[in-house]
C-alpha atoms as an extended CHARMM CRD file, in Angstrom:
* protein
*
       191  EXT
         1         1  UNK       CA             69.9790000000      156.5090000000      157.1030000000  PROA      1               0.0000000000
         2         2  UNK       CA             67.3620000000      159.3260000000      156.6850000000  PROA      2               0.0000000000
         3         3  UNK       CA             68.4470000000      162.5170000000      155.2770000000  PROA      3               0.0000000000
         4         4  UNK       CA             68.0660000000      164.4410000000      158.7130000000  PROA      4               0.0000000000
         5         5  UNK       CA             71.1720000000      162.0500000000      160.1150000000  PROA      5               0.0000000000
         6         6  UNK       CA             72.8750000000      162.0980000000      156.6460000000  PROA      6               0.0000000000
         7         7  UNK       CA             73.0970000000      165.7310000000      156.4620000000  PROA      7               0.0000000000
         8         8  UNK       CA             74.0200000000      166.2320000000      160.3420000000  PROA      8               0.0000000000
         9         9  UNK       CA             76.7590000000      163.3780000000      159.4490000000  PROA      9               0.0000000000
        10        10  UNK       CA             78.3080000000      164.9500000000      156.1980000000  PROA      10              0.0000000000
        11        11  UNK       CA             78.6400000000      168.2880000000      157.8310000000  PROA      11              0.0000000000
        12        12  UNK       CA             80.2490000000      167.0210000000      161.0210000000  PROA      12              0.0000000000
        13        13  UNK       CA             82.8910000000      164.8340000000      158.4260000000  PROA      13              0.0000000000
        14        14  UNK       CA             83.0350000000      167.6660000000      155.7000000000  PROA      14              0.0000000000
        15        15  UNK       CA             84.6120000000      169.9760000000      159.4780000000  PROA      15              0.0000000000
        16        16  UNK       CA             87.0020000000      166.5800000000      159.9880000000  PROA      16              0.0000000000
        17        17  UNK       CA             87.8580000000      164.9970000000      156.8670000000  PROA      17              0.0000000000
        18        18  UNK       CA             89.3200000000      167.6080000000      154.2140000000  PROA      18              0.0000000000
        19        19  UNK       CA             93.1660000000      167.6400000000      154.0730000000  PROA      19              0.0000000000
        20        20  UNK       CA             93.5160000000      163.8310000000      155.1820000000  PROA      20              0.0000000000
        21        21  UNK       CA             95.2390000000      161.5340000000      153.4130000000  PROA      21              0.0000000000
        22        22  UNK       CA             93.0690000000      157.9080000000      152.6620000000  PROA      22              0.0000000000
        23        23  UNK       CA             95.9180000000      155.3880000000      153.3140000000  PROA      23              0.0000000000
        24        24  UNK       CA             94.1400000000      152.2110000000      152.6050000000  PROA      24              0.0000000000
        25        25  UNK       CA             91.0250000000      150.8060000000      151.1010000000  PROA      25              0.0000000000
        26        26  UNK       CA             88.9290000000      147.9710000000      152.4060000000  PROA      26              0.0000000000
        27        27  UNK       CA             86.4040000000      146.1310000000      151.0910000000  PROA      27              0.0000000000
        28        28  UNK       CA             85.0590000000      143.6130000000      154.0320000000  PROA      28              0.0000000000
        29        29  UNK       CA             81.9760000000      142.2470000000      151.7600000000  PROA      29              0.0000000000
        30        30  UNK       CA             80.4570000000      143.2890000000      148.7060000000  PROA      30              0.0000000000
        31        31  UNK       CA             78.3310000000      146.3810000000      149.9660000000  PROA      31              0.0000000000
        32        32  UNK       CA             80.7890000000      147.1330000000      152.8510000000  PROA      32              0.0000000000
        33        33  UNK       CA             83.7790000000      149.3510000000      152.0730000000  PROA      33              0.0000000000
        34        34  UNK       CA             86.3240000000      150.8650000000      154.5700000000  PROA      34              0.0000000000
        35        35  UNK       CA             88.6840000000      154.5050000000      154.2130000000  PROA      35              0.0000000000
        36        36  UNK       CA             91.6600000000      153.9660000000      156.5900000000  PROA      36              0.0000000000
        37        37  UNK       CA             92.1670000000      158.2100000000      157.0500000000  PROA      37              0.0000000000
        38        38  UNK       CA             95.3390000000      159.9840000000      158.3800000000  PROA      38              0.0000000000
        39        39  UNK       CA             96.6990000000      163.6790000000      158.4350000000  PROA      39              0.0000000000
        40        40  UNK       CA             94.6240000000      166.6940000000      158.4870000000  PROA      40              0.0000000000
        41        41  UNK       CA             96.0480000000      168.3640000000      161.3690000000  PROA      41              0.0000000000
        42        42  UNK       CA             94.6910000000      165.6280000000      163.5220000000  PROA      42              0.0000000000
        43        43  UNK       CA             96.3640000000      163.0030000000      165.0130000000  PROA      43              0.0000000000
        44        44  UNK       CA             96.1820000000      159.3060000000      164.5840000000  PROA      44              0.0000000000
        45        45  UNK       CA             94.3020000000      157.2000000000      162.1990000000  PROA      45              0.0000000000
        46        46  UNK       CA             90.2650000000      157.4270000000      161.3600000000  PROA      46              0.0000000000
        47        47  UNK       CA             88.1580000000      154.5880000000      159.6230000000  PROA      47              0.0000000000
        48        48  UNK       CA             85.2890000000      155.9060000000      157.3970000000  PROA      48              0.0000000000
        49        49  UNK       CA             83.0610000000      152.6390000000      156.8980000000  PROA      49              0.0000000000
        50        50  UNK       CA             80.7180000000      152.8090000000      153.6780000000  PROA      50              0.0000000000
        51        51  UNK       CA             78.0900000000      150.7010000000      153.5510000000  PROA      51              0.0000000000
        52        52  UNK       CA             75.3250000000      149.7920000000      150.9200000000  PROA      52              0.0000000000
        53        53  UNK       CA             73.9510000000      147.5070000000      152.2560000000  PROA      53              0.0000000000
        54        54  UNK       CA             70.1170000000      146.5910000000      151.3980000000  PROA      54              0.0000000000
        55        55  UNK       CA             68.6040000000      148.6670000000      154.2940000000  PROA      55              0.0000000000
        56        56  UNK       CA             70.9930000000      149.3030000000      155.9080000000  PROA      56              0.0000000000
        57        57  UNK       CA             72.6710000000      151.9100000000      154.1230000000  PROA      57              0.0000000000
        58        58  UNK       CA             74.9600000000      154.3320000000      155.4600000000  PROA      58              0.0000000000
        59        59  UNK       CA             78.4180000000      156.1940000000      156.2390000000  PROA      59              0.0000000000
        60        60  UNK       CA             80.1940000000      156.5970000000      159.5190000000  PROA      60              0.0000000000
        61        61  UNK       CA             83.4250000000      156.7640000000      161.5350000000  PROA      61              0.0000000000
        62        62  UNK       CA             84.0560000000      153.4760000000      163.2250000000  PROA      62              0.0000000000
        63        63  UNK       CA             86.9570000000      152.7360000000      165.6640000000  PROA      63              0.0000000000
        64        64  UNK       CA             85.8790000000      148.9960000000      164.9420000000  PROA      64              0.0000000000
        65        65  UNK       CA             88.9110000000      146.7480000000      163.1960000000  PROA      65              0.0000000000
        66        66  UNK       CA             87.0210000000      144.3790000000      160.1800000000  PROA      66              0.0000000000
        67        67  UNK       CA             88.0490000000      140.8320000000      158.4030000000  PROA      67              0.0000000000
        68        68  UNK       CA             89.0760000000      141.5810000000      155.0190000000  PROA      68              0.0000000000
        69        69  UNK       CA             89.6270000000      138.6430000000      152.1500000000  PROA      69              0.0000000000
        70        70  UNK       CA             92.4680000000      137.2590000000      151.4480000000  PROA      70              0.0000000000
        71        71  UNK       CA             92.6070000000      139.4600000000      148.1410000000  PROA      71              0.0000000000
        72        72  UNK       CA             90.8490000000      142.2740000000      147.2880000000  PROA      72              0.0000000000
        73        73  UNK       CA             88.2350000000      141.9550000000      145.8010000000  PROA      73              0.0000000000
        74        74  UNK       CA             87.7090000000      143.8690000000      142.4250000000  PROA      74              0.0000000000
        75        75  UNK       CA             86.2710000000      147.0350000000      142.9310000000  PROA      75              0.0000000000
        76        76  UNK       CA             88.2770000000      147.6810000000      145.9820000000  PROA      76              0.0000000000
        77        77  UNK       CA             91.3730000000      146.7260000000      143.9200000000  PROA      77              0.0000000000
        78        78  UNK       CA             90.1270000000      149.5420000000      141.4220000000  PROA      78              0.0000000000
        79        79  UNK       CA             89.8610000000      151.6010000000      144.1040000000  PROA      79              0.0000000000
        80        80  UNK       CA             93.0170000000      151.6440000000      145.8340000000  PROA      80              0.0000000000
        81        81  UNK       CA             94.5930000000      151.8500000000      142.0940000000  PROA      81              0.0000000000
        82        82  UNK       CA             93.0300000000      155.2870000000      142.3500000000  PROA      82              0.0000000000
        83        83  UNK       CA             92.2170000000      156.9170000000      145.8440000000  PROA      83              0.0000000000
        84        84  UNK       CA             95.4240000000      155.3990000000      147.9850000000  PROA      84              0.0000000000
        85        85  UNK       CA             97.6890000000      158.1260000000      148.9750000000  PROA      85              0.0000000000
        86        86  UNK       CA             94.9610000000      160.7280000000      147.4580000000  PROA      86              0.0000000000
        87        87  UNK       CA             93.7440000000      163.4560000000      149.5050000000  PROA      87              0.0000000000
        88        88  UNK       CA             90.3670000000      164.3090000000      150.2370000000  PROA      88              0.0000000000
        89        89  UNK       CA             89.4030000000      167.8960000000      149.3640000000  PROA      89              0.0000000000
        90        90  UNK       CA             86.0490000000      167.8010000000      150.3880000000  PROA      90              0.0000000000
        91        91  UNK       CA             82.8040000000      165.7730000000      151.3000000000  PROA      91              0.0000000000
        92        92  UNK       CA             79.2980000000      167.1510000000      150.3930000000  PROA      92              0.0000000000
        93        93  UNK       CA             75.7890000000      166.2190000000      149.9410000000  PROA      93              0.0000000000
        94        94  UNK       CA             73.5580000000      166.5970000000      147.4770000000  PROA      94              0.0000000000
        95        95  UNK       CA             70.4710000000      168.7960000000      148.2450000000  PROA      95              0.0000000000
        96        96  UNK       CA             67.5850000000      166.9690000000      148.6180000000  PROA      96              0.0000000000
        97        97  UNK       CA             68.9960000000      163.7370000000      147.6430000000  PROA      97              0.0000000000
        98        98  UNK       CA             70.9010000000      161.3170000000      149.9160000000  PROA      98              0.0000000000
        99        99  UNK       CA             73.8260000000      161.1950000000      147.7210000000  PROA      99              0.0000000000
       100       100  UNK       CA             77.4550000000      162.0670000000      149.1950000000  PROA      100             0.0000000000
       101       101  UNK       CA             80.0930000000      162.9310000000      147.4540000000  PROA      101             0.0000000000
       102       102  UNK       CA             83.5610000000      162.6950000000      148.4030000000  PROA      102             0.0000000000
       103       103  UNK       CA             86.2760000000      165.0060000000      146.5530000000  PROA      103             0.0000000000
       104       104  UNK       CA             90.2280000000      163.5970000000      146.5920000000  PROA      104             0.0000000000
       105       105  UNK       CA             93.4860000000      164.0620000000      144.3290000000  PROA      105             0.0000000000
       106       106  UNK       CA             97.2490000000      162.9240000000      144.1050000000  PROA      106             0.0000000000
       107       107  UNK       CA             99.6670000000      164.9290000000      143.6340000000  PROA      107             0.0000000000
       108       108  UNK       CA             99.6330000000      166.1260000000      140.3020000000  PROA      108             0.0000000000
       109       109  UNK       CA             96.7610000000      164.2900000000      138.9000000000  PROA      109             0.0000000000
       110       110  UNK       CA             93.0600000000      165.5350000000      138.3580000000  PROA      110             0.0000000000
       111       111  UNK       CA             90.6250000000      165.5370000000      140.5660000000  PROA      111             0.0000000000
       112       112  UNK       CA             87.9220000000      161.7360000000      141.4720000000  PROA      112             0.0000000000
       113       113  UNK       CA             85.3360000000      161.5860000000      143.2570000000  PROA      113             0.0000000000
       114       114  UNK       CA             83.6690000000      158.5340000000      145.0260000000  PROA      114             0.0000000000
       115       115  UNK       CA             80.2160000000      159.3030000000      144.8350000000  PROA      115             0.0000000000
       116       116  UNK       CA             78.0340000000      157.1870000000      147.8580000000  PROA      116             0.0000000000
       117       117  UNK       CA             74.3550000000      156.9670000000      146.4110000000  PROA      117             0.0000000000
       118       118  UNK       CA             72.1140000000      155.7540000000      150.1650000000  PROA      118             0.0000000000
       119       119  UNK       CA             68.5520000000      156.0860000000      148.0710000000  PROA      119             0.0000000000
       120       120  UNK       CA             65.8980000000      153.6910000000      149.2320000000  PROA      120             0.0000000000
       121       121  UNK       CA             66.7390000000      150.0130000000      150.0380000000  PROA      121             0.0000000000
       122       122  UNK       CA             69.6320000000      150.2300000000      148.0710000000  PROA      122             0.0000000000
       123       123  UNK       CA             73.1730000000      152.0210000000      148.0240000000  PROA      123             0.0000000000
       124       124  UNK       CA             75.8620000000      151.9580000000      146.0350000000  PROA      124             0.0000000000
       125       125  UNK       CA             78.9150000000      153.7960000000      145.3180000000  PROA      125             0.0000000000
       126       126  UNK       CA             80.5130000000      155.3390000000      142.0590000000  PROA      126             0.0000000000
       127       127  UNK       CA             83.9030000000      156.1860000000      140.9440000000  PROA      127             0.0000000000
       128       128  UNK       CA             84.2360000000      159.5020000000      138.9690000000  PROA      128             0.0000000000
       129       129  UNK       CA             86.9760000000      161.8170000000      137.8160000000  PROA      129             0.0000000000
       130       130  UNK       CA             87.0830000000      165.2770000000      136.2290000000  PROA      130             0.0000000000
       131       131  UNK       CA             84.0490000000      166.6100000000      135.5750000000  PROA      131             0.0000000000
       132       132  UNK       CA             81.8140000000      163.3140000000      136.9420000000  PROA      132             0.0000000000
       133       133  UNK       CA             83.0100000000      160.7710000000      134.0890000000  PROA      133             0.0000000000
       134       134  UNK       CA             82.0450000000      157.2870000000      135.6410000000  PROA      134             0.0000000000
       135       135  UNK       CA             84.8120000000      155.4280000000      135.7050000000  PROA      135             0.0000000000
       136       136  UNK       CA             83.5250000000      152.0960000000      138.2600000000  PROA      136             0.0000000000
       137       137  UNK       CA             80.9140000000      151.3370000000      140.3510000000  PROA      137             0.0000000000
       138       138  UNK       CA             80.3860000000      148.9680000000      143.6460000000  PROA      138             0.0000000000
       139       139  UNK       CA             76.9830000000      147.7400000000      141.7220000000  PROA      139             0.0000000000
       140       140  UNK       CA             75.4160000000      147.2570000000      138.4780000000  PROA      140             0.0000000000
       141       141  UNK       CA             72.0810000000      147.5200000000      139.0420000000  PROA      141             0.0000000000
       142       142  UNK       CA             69.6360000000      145.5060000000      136.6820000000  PROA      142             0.0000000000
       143       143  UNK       CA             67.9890000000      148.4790000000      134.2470000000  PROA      143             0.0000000000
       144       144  UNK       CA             70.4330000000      150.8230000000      135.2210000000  PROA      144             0.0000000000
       145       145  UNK       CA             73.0880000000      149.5720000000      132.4790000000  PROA      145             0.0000000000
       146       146  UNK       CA             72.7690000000      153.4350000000      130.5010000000  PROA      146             0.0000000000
       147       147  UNK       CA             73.2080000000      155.3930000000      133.6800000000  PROA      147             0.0000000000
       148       148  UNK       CA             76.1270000000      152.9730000000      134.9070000000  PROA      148             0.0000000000
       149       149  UNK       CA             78.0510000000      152.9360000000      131.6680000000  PROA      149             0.0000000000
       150       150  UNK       CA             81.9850000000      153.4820000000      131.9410000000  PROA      150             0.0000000000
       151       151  UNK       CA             82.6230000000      156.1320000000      130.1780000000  PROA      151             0.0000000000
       152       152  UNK       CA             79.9480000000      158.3080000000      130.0770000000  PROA      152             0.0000000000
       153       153  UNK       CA             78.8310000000      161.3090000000      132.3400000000  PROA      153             0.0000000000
       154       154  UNK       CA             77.3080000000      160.3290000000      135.8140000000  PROA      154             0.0000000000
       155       155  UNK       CA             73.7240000000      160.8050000000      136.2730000000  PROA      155             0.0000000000
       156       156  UNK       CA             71.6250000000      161.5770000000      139.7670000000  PROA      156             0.0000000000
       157       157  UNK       CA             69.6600000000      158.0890000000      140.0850000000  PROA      157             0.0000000000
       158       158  UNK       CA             65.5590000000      158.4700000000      139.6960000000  PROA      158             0.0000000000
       159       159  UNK       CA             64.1240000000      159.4160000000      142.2410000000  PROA      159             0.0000000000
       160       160  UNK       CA             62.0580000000      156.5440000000      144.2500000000  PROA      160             0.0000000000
       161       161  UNK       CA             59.5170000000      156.7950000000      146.9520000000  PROA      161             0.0000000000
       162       162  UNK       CA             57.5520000000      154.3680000000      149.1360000000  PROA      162             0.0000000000
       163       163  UNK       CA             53.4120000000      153.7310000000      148.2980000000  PROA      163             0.0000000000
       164       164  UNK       CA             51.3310000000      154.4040000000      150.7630000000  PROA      164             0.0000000000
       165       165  UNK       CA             51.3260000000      150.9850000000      151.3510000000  PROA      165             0.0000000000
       166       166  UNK       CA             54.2540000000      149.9470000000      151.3330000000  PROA      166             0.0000000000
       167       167  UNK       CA             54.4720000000      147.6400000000      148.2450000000  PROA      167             0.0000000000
       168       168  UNK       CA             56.9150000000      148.3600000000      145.3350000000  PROA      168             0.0000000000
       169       169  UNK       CA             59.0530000000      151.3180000000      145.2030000000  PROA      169             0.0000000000
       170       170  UNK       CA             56.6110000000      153.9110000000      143.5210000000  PROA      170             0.0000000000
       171       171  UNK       CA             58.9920000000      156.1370000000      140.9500000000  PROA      171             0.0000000000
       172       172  UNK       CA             58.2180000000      159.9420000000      142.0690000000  PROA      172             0.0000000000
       173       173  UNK       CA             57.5440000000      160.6380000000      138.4370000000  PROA      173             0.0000000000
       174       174  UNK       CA             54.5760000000      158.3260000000      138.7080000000  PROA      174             0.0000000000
       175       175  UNK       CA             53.7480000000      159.5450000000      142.4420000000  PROA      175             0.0000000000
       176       176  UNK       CA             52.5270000000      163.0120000000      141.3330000000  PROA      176             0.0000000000
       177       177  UNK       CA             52.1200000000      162.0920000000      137.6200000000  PROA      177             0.0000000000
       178       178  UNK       CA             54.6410000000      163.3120000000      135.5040000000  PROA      178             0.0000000000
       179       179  UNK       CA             54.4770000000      161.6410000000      132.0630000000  PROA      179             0.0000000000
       180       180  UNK       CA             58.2420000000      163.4230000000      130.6160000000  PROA      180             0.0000000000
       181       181  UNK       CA             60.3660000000      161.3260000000      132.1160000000  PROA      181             0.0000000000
       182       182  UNK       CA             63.2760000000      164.2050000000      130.4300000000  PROA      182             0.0000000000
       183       183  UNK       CA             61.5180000000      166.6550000000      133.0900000000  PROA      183             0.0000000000
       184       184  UNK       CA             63.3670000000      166.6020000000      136.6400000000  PROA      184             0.0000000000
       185       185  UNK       CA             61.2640000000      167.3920000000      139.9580000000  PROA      185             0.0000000000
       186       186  UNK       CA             63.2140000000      170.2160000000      140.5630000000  PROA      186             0.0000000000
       187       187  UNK       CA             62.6460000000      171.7410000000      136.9870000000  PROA      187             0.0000000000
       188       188  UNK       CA             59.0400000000      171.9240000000      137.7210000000  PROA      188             0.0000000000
       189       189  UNK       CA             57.6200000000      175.0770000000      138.3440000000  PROA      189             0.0000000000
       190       190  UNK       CA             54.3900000000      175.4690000000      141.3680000000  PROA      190             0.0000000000
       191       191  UNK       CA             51.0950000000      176.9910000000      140.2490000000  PROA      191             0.0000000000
């Protein structure tokens, strides 16, 4: 999903979604997850389908009913432990990234967020709470142990961009040749 589409998307969901209540949590295979939504002022029930998927990742309301296991499987377990009967307060997107970030509470308890990172060829999605303490993730990705550890504060994912030719994921630090890796594209100033 480009970042045209994913910010037409999370605007049209951020004008549907707040106030409903996620009911359920499915997780159909390991990069697909499901929101069963209700409440909000509108009727019936709506399915937000997560997916991060190698290319094909992406978020969307389906109508479509999915197999589940037989049990959860772990992360979704972890997640209905903390998002069932929580209601969303808001959905946003980070500017210029295509990160998404969905804002829900119970009653009386603080604030997570399921944060739905659709960079490159790869996705995943993060558990958060308070002030963006990771707390689970979908995916451990190999070399990303630091910026995946439980516990500690979440961190935006390096930015990656295509070679001209194609090949390997060229890091955008190495793409207009930044050598402080500490220094953020948007913390640069133009000449």
């Amino acid at each position: 999903m480009d970042d045209t589409s994913l910010e037409i998307m999370v605007a049209a969901l951020a004008e549907e979604l707040p106030e409903t209540f996620i009911t359920k949590v499915h997780q159909m295979t390991p990069y697909h997850l499901l929101l069963r939504l209700r409440g909000g002022g509108r009727g019936g029930e709506r399915r937000l389908l997560i997916s991060a998927a190698p290319r094909e990742a992406g978020l969307h309301i389906s109508s479509r009913r999915y197999l589940n296991p037989p049990r959860p499987l772990r992360f979704c377990a972890y997640l209905r432990h903390h998002f069932q009967g929580a209601k969303i307060k808001a959905i946003e997107k980070v500017i210029g990234d295509r990160i998404v970030i969905i804002r829900a509470a119970r009653r009386h308890e603080e604030e997570k967020q399921l944060i739905i990172e659709l960079i490159g060829k790869r996705g995943n999605v993060l558990m958060t709470r308070g002030e963006e303490m990771l707390i689970g993730a979908l995916m451990l990705e190999k070399g990303a142990a630091l910026r995946l550890k439980t516990g500690s504060p979440y961190q935006l994912p390096e930015p990656i961009c295509e070679t001209a030719a194609g090949n390997r994921p060229a890091s955008l630090f190495e793409t207009i040749g930044i050598h402080d890796f500490r220094t953020r594209p948007d913390q640069l100033q133009t000449q």
